[in-house]
N, C-alpha and C positions, 0 to 999 in steps of 0.2 A: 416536430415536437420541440417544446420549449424546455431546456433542462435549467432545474435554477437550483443553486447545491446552498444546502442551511447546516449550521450546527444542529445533532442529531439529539434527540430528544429519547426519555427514556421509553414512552408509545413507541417509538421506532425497534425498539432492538427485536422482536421477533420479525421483523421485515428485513431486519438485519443480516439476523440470524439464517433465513433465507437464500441469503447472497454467500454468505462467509463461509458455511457448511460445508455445502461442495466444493468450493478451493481447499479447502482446510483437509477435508478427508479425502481429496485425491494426492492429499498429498506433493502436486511438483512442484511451487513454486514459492513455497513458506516454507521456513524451517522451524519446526513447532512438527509435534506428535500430530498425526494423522487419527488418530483415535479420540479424540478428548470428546468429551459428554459435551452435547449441548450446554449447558449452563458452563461449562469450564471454557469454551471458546469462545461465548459473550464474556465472562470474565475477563478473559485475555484480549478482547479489541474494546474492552471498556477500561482497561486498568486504568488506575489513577493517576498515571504521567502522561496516560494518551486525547486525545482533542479530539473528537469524533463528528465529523460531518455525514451527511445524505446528499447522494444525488435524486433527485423529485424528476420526475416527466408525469406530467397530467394526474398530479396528485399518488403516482406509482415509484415508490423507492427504488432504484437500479443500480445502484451504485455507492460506495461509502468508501470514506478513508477516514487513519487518525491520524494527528500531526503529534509529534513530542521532541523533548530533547533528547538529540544523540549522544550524550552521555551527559555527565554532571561537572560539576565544576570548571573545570579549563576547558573544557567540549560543551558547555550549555548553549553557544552560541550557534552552535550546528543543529540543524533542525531534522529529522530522519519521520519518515511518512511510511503509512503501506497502506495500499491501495485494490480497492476490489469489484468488478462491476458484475453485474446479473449476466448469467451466459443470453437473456434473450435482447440485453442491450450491447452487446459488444460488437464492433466495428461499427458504432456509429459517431467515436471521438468522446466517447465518456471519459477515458480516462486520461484523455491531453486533459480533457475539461479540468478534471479534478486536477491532475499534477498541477495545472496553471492556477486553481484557486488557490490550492495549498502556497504556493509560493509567494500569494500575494499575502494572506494569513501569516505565512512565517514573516515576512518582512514587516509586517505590521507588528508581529511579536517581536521583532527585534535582534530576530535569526538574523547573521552574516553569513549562512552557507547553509544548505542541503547534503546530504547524503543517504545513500542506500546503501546499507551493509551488506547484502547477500542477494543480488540477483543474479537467478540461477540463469547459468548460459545458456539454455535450451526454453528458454522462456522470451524467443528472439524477437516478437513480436514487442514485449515492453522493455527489452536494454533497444529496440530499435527507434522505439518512440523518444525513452528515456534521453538516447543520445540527438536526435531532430531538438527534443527540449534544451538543449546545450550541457546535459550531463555528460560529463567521461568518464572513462572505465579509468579506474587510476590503479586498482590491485586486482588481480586474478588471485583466489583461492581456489589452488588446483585439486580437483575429486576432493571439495568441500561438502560437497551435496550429493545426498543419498537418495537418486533419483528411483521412481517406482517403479518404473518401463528402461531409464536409459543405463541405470545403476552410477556408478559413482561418473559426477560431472564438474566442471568448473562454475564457480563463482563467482561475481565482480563487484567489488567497491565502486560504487560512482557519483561522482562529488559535481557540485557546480554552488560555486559562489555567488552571490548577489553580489 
């Protein structure tokens, strides 16, 4: 299959919606309420500082990130993403795909750096990809996160520079 990822459109968000759901209410790997109503979690990956892309395979959504500024002002130049694929796409390189679009996206906006605020340690599979893509862990926030199963767990800051 051919994966080709577009700026997402507003037809997209219930195919979105979809994808987001079940990470969202399971809780392990967003820090964000595990409860929020459908309309309040498309709220929150559509807000209005967020960039929202689609990964496509054969005309089937599987995939979506936003890109935004990680913070404002003296920080505007730091670009921060989150990223989510369909559990019946995953382990096929969707989300190298997308980290690698976003970045060429940021760099095009004008990003000099990436970062990820909160990726939860137990989430080994994307700090293991995250760091293959040349991110480092630069901060631990220890029992920052109120895992569902693991209870309180470590965090990590991970930055990589253009």
């Amino acid at each position: 299959m051919m994966t080709s990822i577009r700026a997402a459109a507003e037809t997209d968000r219930e195919a979105i919606l979809k994808i987001i759901a079940p990470v969202l209410r399971a809780g392990e790997t967003y820090a964000i309420d595990s409860d929020l109503s459908e309309v309040a979690m498309l709220d929150y990956w559509f807000l209005p500082a967020h960039e929202v892309f689609v990964a496509v395979d054969d005309g089937e959504i599987v995939g979506t990130y936003y890109l935004m500024a990680n913070q404002r002002g003296g920080g505007q130049h730091v670009a921060n993403c989150g990223y989510m694929v369909s559990p019946k796409a995953q382990g096929r390189g969707l989300a190298q795909a997308m980290c690698e679009h976003s970045q060429e996206i940021a760099k095009a906006r004008r990003f000099l750096a990436m970062q990820f605020n909160h990726v939860v340690s137990t989430n080994t599979r994307a700090v293991a990809l995250w760091q293959r893509l040349g991110f480092d862990i630069v901060g631990t926030l220890p029992k920052a996160f109120r895992h569902p199963v693991h209870g309180l767990v470590d965090s990590y800051v991970m930055f990589k520079t253009f």
